[in-house]
GUTIBA-831608 format. One line per field, with one value per residue (C-alpha): residue number from 1; residue in one letter; x, y, z. Coordinates in steps of 0.2 Angstrom, whole numbers, plus 5000, padded with zeros to 4 digits. Each point is the difference from the previous one (the first is absolute). Layout:
BEGIN
n	c(NUM ...)
res	c(a ...)
X	c(X ...)
Y	c(Y ...)
Z	c(Z ...)
This chain:
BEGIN
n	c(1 2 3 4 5 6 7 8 9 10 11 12 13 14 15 16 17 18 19 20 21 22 23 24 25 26 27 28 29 30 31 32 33 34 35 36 37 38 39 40 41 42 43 44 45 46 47 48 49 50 51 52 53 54 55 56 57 58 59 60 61 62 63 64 65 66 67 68 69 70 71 72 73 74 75 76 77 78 79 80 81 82 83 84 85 86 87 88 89 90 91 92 93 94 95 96 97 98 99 100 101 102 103 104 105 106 107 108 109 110 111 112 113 114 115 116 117 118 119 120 121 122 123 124 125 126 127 128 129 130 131 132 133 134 135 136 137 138 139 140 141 142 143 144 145 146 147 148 149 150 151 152 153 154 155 156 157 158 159 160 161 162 163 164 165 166 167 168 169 170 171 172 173 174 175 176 177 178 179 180 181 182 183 184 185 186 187 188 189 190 191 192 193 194 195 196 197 198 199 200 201 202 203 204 205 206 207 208 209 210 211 212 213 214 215 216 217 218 219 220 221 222 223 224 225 226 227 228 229 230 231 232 233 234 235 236 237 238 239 240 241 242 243 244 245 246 247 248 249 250 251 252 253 254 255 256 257 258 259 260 261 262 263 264 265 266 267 268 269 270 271 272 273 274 275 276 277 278 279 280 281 282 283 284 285 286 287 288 289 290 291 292 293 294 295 296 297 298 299 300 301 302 303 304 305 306 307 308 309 310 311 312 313 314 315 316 317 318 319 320 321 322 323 324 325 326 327 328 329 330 331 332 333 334 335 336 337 338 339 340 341 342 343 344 345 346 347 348 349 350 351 352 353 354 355 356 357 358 359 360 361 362 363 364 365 366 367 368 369 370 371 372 373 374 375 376 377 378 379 380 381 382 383 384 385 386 387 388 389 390 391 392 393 394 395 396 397 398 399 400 401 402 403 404 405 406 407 408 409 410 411 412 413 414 415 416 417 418 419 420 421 422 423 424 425 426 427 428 429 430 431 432 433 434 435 436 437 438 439 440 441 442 443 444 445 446 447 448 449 450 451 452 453 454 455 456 457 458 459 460 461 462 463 464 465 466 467 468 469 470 471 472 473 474 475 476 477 478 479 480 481 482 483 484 485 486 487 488 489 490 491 492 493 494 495 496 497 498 499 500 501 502 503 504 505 506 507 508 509 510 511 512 513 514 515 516 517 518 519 520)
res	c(x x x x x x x x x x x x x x x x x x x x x x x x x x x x x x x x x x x x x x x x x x x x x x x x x x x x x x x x x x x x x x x x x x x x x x x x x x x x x x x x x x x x x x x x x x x x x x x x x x x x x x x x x x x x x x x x x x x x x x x x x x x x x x x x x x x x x x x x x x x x x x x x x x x x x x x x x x x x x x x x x x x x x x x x x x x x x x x x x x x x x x x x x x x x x x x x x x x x x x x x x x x x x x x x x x x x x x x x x x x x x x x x x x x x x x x x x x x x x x x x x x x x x x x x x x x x x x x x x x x x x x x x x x x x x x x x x x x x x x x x x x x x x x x x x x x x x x x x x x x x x x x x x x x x x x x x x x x x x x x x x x x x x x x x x x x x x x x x x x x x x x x x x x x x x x x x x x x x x x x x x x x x x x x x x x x x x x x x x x x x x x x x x x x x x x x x x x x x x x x x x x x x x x x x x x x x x x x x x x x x x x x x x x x x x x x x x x x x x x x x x x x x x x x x x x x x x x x x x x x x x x x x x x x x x x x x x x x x x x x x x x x x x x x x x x x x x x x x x x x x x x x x x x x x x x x x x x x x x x x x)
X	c(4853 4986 5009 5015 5001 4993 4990 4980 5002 5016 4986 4987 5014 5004 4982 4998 5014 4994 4984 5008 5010 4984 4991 5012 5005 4978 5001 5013 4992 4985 5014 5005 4982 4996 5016 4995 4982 5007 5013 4985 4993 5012 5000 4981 5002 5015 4987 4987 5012 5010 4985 4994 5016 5001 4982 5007 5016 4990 4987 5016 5006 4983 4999 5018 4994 4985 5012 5014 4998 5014 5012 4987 4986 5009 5009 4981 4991 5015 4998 4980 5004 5012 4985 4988 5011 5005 4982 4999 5011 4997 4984 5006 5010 4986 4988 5014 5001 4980 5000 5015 4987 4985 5009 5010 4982 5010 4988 5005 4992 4986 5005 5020 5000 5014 5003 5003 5019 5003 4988 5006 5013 4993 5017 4987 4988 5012 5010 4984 4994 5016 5011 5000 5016 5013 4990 4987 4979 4992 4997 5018 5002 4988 5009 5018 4989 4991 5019 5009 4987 5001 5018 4998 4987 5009 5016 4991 4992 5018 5008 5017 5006 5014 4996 4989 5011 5005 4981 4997 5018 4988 4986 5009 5007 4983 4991 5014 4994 5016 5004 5006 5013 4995 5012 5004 5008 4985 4991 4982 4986 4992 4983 5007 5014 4987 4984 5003 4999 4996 4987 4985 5004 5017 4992 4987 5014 5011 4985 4997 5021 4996 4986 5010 5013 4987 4997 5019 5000 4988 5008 5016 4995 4988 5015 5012 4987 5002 5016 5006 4985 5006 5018 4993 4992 5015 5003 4988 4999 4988 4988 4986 4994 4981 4990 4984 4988 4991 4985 4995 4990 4996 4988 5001 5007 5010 5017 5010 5009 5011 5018 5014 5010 5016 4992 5005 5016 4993 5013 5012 5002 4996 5010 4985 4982 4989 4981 4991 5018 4999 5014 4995 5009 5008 5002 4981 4994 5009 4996 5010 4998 5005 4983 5000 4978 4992 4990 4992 4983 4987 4998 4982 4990 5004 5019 5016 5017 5013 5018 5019 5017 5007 5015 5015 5019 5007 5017 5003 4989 4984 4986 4985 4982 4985 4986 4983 4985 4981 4984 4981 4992 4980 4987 4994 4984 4984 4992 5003 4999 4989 4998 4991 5012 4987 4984 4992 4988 5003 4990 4991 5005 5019 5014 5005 5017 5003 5016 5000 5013 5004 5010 5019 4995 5008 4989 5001 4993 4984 4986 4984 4982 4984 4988 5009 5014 5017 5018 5007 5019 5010 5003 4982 4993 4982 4985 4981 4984 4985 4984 4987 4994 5002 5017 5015 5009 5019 5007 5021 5009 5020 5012 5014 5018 4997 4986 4986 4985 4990 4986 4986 4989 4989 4986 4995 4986 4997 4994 4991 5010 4992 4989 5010 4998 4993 5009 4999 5017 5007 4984 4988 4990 5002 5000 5006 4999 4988 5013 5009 4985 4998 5017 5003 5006 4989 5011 4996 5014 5002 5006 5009 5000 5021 4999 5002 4987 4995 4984 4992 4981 4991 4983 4987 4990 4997 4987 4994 4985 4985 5006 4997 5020 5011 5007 5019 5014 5019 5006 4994 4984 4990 4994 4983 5006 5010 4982 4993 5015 5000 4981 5004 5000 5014 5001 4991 5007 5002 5001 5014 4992 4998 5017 5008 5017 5012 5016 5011 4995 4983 4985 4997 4984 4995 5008 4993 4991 5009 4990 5006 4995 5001 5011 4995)
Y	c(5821 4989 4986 4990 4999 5018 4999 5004 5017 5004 4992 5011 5015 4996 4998 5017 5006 4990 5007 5022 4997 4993 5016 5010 4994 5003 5019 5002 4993 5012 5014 4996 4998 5017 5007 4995 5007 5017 5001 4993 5015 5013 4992 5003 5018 5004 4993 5012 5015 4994 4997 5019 5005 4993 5005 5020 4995 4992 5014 5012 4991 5002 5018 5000 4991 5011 5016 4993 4986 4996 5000 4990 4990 4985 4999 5003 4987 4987 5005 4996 4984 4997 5004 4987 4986 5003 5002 4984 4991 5011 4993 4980 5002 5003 4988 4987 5009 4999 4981 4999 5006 4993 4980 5004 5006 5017 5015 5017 5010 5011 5011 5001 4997 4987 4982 4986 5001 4985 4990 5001 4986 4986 4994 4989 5013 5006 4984 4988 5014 5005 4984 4981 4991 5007 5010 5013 4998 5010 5015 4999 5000 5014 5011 4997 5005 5015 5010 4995 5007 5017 5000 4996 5016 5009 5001 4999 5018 5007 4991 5002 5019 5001 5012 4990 4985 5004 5002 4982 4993 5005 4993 4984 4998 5004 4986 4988 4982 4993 4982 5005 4989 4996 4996 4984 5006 4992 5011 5002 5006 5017 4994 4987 5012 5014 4991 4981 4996 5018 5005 5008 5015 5000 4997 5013 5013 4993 5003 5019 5003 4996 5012 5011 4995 5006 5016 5006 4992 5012 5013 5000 4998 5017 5007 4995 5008 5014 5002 4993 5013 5014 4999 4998 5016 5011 5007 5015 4991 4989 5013 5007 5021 4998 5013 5003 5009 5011 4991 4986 5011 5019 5010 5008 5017 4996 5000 4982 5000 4986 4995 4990 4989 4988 4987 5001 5007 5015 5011 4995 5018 5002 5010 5002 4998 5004 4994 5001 5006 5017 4999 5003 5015 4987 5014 5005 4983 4985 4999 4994 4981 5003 4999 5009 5011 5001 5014 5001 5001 4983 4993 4997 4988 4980 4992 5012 4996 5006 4999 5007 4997 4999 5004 4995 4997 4981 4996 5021 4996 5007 4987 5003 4991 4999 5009 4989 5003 5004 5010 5001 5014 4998 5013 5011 4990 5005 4984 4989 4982 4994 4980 4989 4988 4984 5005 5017 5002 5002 4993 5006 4995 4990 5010 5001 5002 5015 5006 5018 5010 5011 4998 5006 5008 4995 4992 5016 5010 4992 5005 4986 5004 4990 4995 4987 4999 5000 4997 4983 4994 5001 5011 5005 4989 5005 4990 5004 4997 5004 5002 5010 5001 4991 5010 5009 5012 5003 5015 5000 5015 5000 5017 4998 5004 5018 5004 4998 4987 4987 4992 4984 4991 4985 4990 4982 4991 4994 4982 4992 4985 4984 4986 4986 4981 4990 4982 4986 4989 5012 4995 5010 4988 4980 4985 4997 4988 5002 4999 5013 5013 4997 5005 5011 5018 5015 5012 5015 5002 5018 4989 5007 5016 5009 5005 4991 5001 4984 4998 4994 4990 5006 4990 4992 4989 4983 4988 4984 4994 4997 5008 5019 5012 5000 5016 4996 5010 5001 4990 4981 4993 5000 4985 5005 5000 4983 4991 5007 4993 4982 5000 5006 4983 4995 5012 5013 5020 5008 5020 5012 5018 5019 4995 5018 5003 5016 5008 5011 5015 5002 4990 4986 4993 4982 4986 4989 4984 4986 4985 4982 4983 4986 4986 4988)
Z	c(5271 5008 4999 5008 5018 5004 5015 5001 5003 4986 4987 5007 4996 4988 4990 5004 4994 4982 5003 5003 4985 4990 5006 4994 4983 4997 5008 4988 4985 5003 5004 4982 4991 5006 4994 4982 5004 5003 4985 4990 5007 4997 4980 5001 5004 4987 4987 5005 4998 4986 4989 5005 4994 4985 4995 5002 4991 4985 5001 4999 4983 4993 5002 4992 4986 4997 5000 4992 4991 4990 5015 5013 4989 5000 5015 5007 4991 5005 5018 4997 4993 5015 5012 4991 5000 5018 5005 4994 5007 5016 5000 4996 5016 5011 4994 5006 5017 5003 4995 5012 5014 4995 4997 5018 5007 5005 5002 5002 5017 4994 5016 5000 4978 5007 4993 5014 5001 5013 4992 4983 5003 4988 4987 4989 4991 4986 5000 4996 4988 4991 5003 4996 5002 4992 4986 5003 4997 4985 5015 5004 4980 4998 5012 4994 4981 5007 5007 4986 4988 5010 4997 4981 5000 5009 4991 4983 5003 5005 4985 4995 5004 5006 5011 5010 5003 5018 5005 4990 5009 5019 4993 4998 5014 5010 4991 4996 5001 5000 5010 5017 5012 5017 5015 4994 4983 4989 4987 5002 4990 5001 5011 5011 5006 5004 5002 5006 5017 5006 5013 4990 5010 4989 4984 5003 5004 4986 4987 5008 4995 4984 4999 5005 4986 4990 5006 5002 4981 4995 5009 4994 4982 5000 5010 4986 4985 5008 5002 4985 4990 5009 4995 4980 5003 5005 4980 4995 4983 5010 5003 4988 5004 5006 4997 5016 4998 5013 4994 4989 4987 4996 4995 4980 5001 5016 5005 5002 5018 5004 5001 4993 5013 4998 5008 5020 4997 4996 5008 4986 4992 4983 4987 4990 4994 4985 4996 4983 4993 5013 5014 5016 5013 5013 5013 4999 4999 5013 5015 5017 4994 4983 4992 4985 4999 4984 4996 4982 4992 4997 4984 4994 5007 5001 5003 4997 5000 5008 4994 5003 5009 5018 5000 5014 5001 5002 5002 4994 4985 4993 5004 4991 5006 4988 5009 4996 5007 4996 5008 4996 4995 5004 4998 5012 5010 4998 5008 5018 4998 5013 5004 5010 5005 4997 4990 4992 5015 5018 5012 5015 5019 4994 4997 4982 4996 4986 4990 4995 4991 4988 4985 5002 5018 5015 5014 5011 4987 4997 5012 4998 5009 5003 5013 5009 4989 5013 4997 5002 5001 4984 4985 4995 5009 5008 5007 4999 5011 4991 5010 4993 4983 4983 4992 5007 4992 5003 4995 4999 4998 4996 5002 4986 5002 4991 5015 4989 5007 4988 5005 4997 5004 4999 5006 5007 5003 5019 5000 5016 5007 4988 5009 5005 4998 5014 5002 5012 4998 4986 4987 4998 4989 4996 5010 5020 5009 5016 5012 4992 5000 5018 5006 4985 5002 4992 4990 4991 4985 4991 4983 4986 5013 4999 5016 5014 5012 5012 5005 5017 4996 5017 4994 4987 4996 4998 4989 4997 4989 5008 5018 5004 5002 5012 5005 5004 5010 4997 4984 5004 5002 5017 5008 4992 4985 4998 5006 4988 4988 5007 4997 4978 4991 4988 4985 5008 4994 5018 4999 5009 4996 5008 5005 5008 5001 5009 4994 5008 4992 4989 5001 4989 4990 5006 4989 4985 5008 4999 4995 5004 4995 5013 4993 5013)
């Protein structure tokens, strides 16, 4: 265009013609590095939600599991094997997209949380790291090793069934490796047609797809568990009667209460019921969701069993349900059980954590006092602050479920707070160097102590042979006292004592002396 005959000025034009087309072709470029930063984006955020919702759907498949087992315990325990393995390789996947920043010198904006779109335009990160030639590098190897072996888990958890072959067919198709044609007709290896010769931006975006792979892999698998469980569950020969008590254990001479349920299609109605070999008045005993009340007399104390038949129509035939279930009888309490919840004494100043309750009593019914004894969060869950005196006593009271009220008591011994260990440098005796004495921190240390209770050293003081005591503010030594140390020959036993210390609640004793020799 510049050249030929073109006069002065048509060259001039013409040169910035070159010059507005070259302008344009990089604003595109950039136009096109963000786009892949915002996709990249939008992966990143479908990751985020699909990973929360696959962590309700496998928490749904384990409650199935725990309720009905024999329909759901395996499809849950494949779906937590198909969460490992993904995590895995979920995790693989990202440590290639940090060394792709960190080899590219990309960081992300601590203020935006954005990676550097436009700048992200190198070809020659991946290719020098994955590719040589015509074959691929041990990293390129290593990659092509990594998704094939989440493939091979993967379909070795879902095995063979049958009924699991479409979601294995998707699954395929999602991570399918297979050699890919490019515009000239020419067959071309996995990596080099989605990872050679792109800018990093690509690859980075290309990487977060595949995370994503993973996620929707997750996804429909625990979707097709459930599914697939649910439909094996339709037949009522699935199901086993459970008999729920109104509470887990009763009192000799009272009555059981509970009820017998199908399961959660308890509003199938039955045709007939009989515990112990005694039929049971339907009409008197179900309720609106087809629970079937019990109503009888205890057995003596310990385990009893309880046994009958459920009775229900299926396909106009009698269906009959073994009824198996069992209660505990316990005696009537004459005692609470009282705890504390770290040692047998409680200590004065600190909050110790105590667990009352009373045997077979519910938490609401039991009434504990003592001076400072509070509730604290949780099922008989209290917390005590002794201050005066050497004992407390607390005395619990609990109203059983026939109105009548129980009561006990005991006593524990109040202990003063013990003295604490001085230190300098985390010894508190053996050999330092000088240096380290003289910029050394002072601690107090409440050792072997279960509570935790820090401790600020406000003074002590400090000793060398053969030179009077220095009296020392804070938790390191004063300019008084390091001259005295510089003057301390080698070998010299220097002493850290009267060391004082403050809590955030009771006083404290001053600490042991620690006594340090001066290695140099």
């Amino acid at each position: 265009m510049a050249g030929g005959k073109a006069s002065a000025r048509q060259k001039m034009i013409n040169l910035m013609y070159l010059v507005f087309i070259a302008m344009m072709a990089m604003n595109m470029s950039k136009e096109v590095l963000s786009a892949f930063g915002l996709m990249e984006a939008k992966f990143s955020n479908a990751n985020a939600v699909t990973a929360d919702m696959n962590e309700k759907l496998l928490a749904n498949l384990e409650v199935k599991a725990e309720e009905k087992p024999a329909e759901f315990a395996t499809a849950a325990n494949k779906a937590k094997e198909i969460s490992v393995a993904s995590d895995e390789f979920f995790k693989y996947l990202e440590t290639l997209k940090v060394d792709l920043l960190k080899q590219g010198g990309y960081k992300i904006d601590p203020e935006t949380g954005k990676l550097p779109f436009e700048e992200m335009d190198k070809t020659d990160i991946l290719d020098e790291s994955w590719f040589t030639g015509d074959r691929l590098t041990k990293k390129g190897d290593e990659v092509m090793a990594k998704i094939n072996s989440y493939k091979s888990k993967v379909k070795e958890i879902i095995g063979n069934d049958v009924k699991y072959s479409r979601a294995i067919e998707n699954f395929e198709n999602r991570f399918s490796t297979a050699q890919e044609e490019n515009k000239d007709g020419k067959k071309i290896d996995y990596l080099d047609y989605h990872f050679k010769g792109f800018p990093a931006i690509a690859s980075y975006t290309k990487l977060t797809a595949m995370q994503n792979d993973v996620k929707v892999t997750e996804a429909n698998m625990f979707n097709v568990f459930l599914g697939n469980t649910l439909d094996e569950a339709v037949s009522l020969k699935n199901y086993t009667a459970i008999v729920i008590a109104d509470k887990s254990a009763f009192f000799a001479g009272e009555k059981f209460q509970g009820k017998v349920v199908l399961g959660k299609y308890a509003n199938v109605t039955p045709t007939g019921l009989s515990i112990g070999g005694q039929a049971v008045d339907l009409e008197k005993n179900i309720d609106s969701t087809g629970a079937a009340r019990l109503d009888f007399n205890v057995g003596g104390v310990g385990e009893q069993n309880i046994d009958g038949t459920f009775t229900f129509l299926e396909d106009g035939k009698p269906l009959e349900i073994p009824i198996k279930g069992n209660y505990v009888v316990v005696p009537r309490p004459n005692s609470a059980t009282i705890s504390a919840d770290k040692m047998n004494v409680v200590y004065r100043g600190v909050s110790n954590p105590m667990t009352i309750s009373f045997a077979g009593v519910p938490d609401n019914k039991v009434r504990a006092t003592a001076a400072g004894l509070k509730p604290a969060s949780g099922m008989g869950k209290y917390s005590m602050v002794p201050t005066s005196g050497r004992e407390v006593t607390i005395s619990v009271s609990a109203t059983l479920d026939d109105g009548s009220t129980v009561n006990d008591k005991a006593v524990f011994r109040i202990k003063d707070i013990p003295k604490p260990t001085g230190m300098i440098v985390g010894q508190s005796d053996g050999k330092l160097p000088r240096n380290n004495v003289e910029i050394g921190k002072v601690e107090a240390q409440l050792e072997d102590f279960d509570f935790d209770l820090p401790l600020t050293v406000t003074g002590f003081k400090f000793k060398v042979p053969g030179q009077p005591s220095v009296t020392c503010s804070g938790n390191r030594l004063s300019g008084a006292a390091k001259s005295a140390l510089r003057k301390a020959p080698r070998g010299a036993t220097v002493q850290i004592f009267d060391i004082k210390s403050k809590s955030n609640g009771p006083i404290i004793k001053p600490a042991t002396p620690a006594v340090i020799e001066l290695s140099n």
